[in-house]
C-alpha positions in Angstrom: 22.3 142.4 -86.5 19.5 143.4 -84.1 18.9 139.2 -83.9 22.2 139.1 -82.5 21.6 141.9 -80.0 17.9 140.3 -78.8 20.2 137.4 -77.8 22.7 139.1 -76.0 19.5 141.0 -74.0 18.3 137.6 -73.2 21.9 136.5 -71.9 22.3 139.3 -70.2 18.9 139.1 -68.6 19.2 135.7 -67.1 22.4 136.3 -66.1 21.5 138.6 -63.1 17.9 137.8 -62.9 15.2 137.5 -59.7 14.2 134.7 -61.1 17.0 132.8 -61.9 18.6 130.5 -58.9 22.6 129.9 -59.1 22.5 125.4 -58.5 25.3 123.9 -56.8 26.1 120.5 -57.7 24.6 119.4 -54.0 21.1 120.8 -54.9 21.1 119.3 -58.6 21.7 115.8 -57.9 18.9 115.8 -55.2 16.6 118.0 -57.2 16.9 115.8 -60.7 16.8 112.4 -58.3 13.3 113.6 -56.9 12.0 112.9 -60.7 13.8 110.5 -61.6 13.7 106.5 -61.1 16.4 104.6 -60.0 18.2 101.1 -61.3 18.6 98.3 -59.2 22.8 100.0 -59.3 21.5 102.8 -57.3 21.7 105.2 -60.6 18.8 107.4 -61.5 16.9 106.8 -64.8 15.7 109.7 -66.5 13.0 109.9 -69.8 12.3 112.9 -72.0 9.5 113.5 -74.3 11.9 114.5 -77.3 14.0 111.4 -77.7 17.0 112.2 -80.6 18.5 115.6 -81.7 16.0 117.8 -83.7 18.5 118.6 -86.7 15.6 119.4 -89.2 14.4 122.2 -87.2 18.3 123.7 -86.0 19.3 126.7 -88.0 22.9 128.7 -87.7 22.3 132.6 -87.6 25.2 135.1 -88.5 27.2 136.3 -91.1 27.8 134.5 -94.4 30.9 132.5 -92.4 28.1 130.6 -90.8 24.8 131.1 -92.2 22.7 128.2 -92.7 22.2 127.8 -96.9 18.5 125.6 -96.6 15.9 124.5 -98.6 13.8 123.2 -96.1 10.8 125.0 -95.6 10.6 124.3 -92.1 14.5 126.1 -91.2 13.5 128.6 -93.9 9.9 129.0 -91.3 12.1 129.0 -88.5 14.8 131.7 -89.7 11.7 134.0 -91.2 10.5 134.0 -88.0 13.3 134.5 -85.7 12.8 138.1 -85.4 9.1 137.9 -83.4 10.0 134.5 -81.8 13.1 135.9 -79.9 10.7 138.9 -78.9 8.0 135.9 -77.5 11.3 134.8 -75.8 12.6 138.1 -74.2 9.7 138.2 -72.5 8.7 134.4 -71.4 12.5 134.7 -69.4 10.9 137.5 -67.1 7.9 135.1 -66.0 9.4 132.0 -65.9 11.7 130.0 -63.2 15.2 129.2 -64.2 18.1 127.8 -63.3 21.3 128.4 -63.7 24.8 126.6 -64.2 28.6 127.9 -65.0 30.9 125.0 -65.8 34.2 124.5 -67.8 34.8 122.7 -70.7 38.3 121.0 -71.1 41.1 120.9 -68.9 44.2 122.8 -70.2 45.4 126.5 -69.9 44.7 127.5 -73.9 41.5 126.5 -74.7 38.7 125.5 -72.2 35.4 127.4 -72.9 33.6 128.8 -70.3 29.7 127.2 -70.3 27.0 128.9 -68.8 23.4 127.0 -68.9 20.3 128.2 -68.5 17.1 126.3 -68.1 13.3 127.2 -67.6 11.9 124.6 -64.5 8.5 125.9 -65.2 8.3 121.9 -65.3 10.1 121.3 -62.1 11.6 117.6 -63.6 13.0 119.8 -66.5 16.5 120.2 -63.7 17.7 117.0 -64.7 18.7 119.2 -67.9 20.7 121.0 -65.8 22.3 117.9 -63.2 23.2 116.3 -66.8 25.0 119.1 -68.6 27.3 119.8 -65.1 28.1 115.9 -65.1 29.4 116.0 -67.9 32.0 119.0 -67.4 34.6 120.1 -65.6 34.1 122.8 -62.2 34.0 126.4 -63.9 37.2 128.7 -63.5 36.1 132.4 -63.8 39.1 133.2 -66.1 38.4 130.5 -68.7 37.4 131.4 -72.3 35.4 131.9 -74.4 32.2 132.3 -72.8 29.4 130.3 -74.3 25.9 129.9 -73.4 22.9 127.8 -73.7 19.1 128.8 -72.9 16.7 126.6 -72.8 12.8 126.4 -72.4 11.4 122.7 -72.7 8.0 123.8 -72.5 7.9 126.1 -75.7 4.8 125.2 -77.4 5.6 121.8 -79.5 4.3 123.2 -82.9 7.2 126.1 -82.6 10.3 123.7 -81.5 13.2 124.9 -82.4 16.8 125.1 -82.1 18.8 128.3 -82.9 22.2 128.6 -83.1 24.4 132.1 -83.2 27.9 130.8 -83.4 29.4 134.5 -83.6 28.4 135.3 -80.4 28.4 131.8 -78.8 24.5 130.6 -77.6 22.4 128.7 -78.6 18.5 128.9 -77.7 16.6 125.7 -77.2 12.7 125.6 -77.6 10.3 122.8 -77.1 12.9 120.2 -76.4 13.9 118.3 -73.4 16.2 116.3 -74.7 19.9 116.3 -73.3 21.6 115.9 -76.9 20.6 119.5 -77.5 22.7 120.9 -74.4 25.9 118.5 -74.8 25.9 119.3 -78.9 25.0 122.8 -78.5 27.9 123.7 -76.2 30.6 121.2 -78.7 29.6 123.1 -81.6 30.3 126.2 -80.4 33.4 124.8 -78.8 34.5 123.4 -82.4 33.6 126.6 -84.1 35.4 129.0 -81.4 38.4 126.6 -81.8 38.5 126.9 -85.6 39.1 130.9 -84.9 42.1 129.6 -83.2 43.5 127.5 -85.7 42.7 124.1 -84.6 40.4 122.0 -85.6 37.7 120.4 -83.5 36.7 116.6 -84.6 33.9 114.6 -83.9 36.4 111.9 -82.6 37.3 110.0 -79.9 40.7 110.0 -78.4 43.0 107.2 -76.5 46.3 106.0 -75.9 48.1 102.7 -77.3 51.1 100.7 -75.8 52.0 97.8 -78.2 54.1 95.2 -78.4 55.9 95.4 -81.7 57.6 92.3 -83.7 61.5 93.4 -82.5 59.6 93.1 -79.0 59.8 96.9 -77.8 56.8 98.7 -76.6 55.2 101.5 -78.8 53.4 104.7 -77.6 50.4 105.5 -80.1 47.8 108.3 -79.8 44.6 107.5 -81.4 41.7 109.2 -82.9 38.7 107.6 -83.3 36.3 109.5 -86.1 32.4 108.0 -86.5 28.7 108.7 -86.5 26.8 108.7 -83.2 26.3 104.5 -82.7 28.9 103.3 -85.1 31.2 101.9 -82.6 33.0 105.2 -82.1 32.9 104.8 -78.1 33.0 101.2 -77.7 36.5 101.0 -79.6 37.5 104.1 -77.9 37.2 102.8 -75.0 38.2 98.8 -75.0 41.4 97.2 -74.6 42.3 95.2 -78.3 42.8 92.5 -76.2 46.5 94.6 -75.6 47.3 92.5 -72.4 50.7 91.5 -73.2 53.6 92.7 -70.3 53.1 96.4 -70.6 50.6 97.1 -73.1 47.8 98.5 -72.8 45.6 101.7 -73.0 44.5 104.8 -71.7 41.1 106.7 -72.4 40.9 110.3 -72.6 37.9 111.6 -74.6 34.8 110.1 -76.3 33.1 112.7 -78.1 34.6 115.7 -79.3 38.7 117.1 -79.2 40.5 119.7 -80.6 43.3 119.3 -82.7 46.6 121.5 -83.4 49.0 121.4 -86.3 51.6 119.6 -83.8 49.2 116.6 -83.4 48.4 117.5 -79.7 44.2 117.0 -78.9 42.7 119.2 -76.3 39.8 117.1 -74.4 36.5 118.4 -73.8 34.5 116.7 -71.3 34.7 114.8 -68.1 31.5 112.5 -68.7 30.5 110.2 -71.8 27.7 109.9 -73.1 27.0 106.3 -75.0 24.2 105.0 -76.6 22.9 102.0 -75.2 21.7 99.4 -77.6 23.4 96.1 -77.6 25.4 97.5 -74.0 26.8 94.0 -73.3 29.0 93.2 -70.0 31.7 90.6 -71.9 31.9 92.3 -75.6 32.5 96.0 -73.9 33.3 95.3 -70.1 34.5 98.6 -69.4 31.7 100.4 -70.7 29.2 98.1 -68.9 31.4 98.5 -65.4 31.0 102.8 -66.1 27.3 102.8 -66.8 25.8 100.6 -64.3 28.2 102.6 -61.5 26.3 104.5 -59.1 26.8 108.0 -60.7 26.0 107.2 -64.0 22.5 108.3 -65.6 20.4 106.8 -68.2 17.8 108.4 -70.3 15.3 106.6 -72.1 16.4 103.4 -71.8 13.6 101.2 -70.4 13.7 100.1 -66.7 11.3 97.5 -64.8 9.5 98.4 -61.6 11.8 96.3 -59.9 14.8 98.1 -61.4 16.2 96.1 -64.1 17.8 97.7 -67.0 16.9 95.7 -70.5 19.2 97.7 -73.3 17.5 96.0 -76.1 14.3 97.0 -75.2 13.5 100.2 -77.6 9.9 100.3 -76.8 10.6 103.9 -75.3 13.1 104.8 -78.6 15.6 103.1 -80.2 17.9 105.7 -78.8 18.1 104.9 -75.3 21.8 106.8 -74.1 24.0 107.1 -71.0 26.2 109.5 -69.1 29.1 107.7 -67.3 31.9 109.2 -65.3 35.4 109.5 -66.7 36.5 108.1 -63.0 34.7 104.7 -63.5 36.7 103.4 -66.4 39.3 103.1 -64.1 41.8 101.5 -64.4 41.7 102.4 -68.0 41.5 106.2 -67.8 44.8 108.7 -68.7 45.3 111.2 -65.6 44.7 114.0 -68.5 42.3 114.4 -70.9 44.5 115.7 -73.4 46.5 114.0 -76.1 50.0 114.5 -76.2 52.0 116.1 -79.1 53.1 113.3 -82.1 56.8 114.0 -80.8 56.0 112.4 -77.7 54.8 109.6 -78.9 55.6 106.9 -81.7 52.6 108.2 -83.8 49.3 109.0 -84.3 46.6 106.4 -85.4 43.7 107.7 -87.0 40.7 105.4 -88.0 37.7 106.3 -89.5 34.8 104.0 -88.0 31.9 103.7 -91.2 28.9 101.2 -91.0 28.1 99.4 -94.1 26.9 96.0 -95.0 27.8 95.9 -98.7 31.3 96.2 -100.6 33.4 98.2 -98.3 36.4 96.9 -96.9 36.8 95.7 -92.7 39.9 97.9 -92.9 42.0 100.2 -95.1 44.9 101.4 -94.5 45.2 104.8 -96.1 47.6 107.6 -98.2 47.0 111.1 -96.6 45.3 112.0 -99.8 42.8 108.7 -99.6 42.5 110.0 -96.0 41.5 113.4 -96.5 39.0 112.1 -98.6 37.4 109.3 -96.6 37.5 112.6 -94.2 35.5 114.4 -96.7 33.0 111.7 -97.3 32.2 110.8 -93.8 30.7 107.5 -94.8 28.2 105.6 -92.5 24.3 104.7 -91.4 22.0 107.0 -90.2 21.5 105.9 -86.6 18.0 107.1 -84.3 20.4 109.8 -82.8 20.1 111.7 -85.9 16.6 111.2 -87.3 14.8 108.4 -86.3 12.8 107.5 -89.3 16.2 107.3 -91.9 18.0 105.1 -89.4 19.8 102.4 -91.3 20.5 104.7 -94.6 23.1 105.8 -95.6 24.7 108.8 -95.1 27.5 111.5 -95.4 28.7 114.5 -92.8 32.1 115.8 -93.6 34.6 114.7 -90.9 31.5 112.0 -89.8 30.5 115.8 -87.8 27.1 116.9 -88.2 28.1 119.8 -85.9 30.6 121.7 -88.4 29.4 125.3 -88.6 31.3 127.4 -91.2 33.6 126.2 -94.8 33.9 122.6 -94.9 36.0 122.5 -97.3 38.4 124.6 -95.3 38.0 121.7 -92.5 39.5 119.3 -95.3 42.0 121.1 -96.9 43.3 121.4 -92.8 43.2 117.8 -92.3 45.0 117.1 -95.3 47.9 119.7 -94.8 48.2 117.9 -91.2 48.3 114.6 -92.5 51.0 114.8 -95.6 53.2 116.8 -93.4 53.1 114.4 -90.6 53.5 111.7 -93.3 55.3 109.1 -91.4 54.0 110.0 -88.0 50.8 109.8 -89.1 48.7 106.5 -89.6 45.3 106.5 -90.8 42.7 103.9 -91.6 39.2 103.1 -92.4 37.5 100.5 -90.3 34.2 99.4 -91.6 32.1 98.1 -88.1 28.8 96.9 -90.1 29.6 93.9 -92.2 28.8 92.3 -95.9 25.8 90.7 -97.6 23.7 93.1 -97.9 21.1 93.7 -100.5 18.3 96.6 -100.8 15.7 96.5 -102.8 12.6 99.2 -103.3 9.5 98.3 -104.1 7.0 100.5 -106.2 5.7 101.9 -103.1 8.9 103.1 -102.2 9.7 100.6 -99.0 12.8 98.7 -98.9 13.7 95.6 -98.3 16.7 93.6 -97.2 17.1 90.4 -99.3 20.3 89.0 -97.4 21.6 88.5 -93.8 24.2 90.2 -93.1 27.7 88.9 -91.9 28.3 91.0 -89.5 31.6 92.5 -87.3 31.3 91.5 -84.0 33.4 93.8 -81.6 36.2 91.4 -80.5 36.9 91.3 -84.3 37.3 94.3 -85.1 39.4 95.0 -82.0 41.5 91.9 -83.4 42.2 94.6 -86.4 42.8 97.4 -84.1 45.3 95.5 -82.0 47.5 94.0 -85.4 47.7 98.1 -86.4 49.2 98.5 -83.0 51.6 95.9 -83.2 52.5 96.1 -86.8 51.2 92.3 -87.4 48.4 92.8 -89.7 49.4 91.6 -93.3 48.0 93.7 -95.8 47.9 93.9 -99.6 46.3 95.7 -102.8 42.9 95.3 -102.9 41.1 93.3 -106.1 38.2 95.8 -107.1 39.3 99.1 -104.4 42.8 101.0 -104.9 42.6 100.1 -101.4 45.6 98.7 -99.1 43.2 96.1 -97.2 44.5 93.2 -94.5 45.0 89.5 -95.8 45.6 88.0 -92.5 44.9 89.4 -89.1 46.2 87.5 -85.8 42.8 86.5 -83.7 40.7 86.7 -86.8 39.6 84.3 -89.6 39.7 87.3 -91.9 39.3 85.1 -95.0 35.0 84.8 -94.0 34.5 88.1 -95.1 35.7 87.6 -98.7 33.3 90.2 -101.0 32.9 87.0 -103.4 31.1 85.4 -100.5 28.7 87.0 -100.8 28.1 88.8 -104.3 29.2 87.5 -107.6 32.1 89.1 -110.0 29.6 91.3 -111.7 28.0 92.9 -108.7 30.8 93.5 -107.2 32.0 95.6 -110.2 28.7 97.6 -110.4 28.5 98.3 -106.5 32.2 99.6 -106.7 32.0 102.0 -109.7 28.3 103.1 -108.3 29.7 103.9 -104.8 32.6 105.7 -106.5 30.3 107.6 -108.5 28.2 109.0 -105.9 31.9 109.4 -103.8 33.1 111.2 -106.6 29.3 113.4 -107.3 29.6 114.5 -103.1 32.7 115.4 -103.3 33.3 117.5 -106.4 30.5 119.9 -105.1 33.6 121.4 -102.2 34.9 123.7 -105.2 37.5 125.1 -102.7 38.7 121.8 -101.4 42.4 120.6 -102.6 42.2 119.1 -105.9 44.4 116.1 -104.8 41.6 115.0 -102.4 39.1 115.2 -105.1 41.8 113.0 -106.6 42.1 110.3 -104.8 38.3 110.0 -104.3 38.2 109.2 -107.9 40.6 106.9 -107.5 40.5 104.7 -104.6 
């Protein structure tokens, strides 16, 4: 399509250009620190003018394997137009600065995508762009593949941002946006879709390794995988102990963010820096997060800093969305030498949890049948958080495989999940872990605004790592839920589990009537996948 071959002029253009200069890391990190501020931990402090990911306004270009189906007239503008804006861009790369950066994603000898990253300094600040996407990944190797690029060009007119994605031929072109979310997603995606042609599966999931204690007294090797929406809890619990400090236990981090799984249960890593949100960052609840960001290579954007240099994380007078890039190196001692998790025959299983955020009737925890977990995989349950779209935060939501990044069949994403799951039955453990809390009651008045009646009981962190660590060890008690054809824990060591009793909070007949509406809407979601195995469908109905 001639789209795809104005894209591949553009590509081909910048990559042997006059005006395009070849960084090495030296001159980035002195460049992006000459606009930047710095903390009082000697870190540099960055702020952009687009603070979240501009999802409205991203489209997927290609053949019907990945063609974004929209009603919303703005991608419909967008997609209508593509034709004259990627003329507008063909020629603005021949004018304008750039810079240029070649780096690797993953670490293994199958599958680590080569990423090449282009970015207009017409606004001379705008190579922080650049220093951010090279922390975060690995030195390039000229034989790696596939080779994947981004271009992007901040100062494109703000009334004409947008974000085009062409999956088939791996770039994506980034207009009027300065955010970093744009580079780090736009390089995953195309990772998780190149990856799919290979027959894994790429999840929006982080990924770490458990050494328990079990009740015969013999130490257990667990890979985990940790599924959730951007600031659910998905890095804090990827990357905190469970209190595992018994004689041998412990863990090891790999990956935060995005892995790539294959049929034998091994996950390829992707990245080399994290990138956490920052609200509620606190040094005793997540100690080795806090030790990582405020190290002296970590770099914050929009999070609010004094003139003096003090960092205040619950400040969201700049955005609500304040993040963080921290090195893989300073969570030691807690890091694996590899980012890569192992095979499931090397290990004593795989955990899988599925991190949701609600505040009404859904369970802390559930432990799962492959079928339930295919669908809870399917559903994607949680909160819409600033990351995706500001003004929805605190709805809720669903994004199959909690991965707003999928491009292509979702249903086939599913229907792979669940084969992997029943015929690792055994091996396999998964579970949903609910990190919001109960008591929560909405209301809309006429005009439309809502309104939350009731405080919520919420999870703090060191219980819900209390949860984490009885799975582990196999001391959890669990039992048959009253309204869910849920497994759910009755006792959990370090916990007073019995305070988040539904009837706490709701009466008998509210209960009910949340249940069977939740299921309904479950059931209304995920009926519309008319490809997807009818067992999952199944037990959606059912749980």
């Amino acid at each position: 399509m001639k789209e795809f071959e104005a894209v591949t002029r553009i590509v081909k253009y910048l990559s042997t250009a006059p005006n395009v200069i070849n960084s090495t890391d030296w001159t980035l990190r002195r460049s992006a620190e000459r606009f930047a501020s710095f903390t009082k931990f000697g870190n540099v402090a960055v702020h952009s003018t687009v603070k979240n990911r501009s999802a409205k306004i991203t489209v997927y270009v290609g053949s019907d394997a990945v063609r974004l189906k929209t009603h919303n007239p703005q991608q419909t503008e967008i997609i209508n137009g593509l034709s004259n804006t990627l003329s507008l861009v063909e020629e603005y790369i021949k004018r304008a600065p750039f810079v240029r950066i070649n780096r690797t994603m993953g670490n293994n000898s199958e599958f680590a995508p080569n990423c090449n990253f282009f970015v207009s300094i017409q606004r001379p600040e705008m190579i922080r762009l650049a220093y951010m996407t090279w922390a975060t990944l690995f030195p390039a190797k000229a034989d790696s593949e596939p080779k994947q690029y981004i271009v992007y060009i901040p100062e494109w007119q703000e009334t004409e941002r947008q974000i085009l994605v062409f999956p088939e031929i791996s770039t994506t072109v980034v207009l009027g946006s300065d955010y970093y979310g744009e580079s780090k997603k736009g390089f995953l995606r195309m990772a998780m879709w190149n990856a799919k042609q290979k027959g894994m599966l790429g999840l929006h999931a982080g990924s770490k390794i458990l050494k328990a204690k079990s009740s015969d007294g013999r130490i257990k090797r667990y890979g985990m995988l940790i599924f959730g929406m951007s600031g659910t809890g998905k890095t804090t619990h990827t990357c905190h102990t469970h209190g595992l400090n018994d004689t041998d236990e412990g863990i090891e981090i790999l990956q935060d963010d995005v892995v790539f799984l294959k049929k034998d249960g091994a996950a390829y890593g992707s990245e080399r820096g994290f990138y956490l949100k920052t609200e509620g960052l606190d040094p005793v609840t997540q100690p080795i997060i806090y030790r990582a960001a405020t190290s002296r290579d970590a770099i914050f954007e929009n999070v609010m800093i004094d003139y003096e240099g003090n960092l205040y994380f619950e400040d969201d007078t700049l955005t609500s969305n304040g993040r963080g890039i921290m090195m893989r190196e300073d969570l030691s001692p807690y890091i694996s030498n590899s980012i890569n998790l192992p095979p499931i025959n090397e290990t004593d299983g795989l955990i899988i949890a599925f991190i949701t955020r609600r505040h009404t009737v859904v369970p802390l925890a559930a432990k799962l049948t492959p079928e339930q977990a295919a669908a809870i995989f399917m559903l994607g349950e949680s909160i819409e958080t600033s990351a995706g779209d500001p003004k929805r935060a605190g709805e809720s939501i669903r994004e199959v495989g909690t991965n707003p990044f999928i491009v292509g069949d979702k249903s086939f994403e599913g229907n792979w999940f669940y084969d992997f799951v029943k015929r690792n039955e055994g091996s396999v453990h998964c579970y949903q872990l609910n990190t919001g809390g109960l008591g929560e009651i909405i209301e809309k008045q006429p005009n439309g605004t809502k309104v939350f009646r009731r405080k919520v009981q919420r999870v703090e962190i060191p219980e819900m790592s209390s949860i984490i660590r009885g799975i582990t060890r196999g001391t959890n008690k669990w039992s048959k839920d009253k309204y869910w054809n849920l497994e759910v824990p009755t006792s959990v060591e370090g916990m007073d589990i019995s305070k988040y009793n539904v009837e706490k909070f709701y009466d008998v007949d509210d209960i009910i009537k949340q249940v069977s509406d939740l299921r309904l809407e479950r059931v209304g979601y995920i009926e519309k996948f008319n490809t997807l195995d009818k067992a999952i469908i199944n037990a959606a109905k059912t749980m």
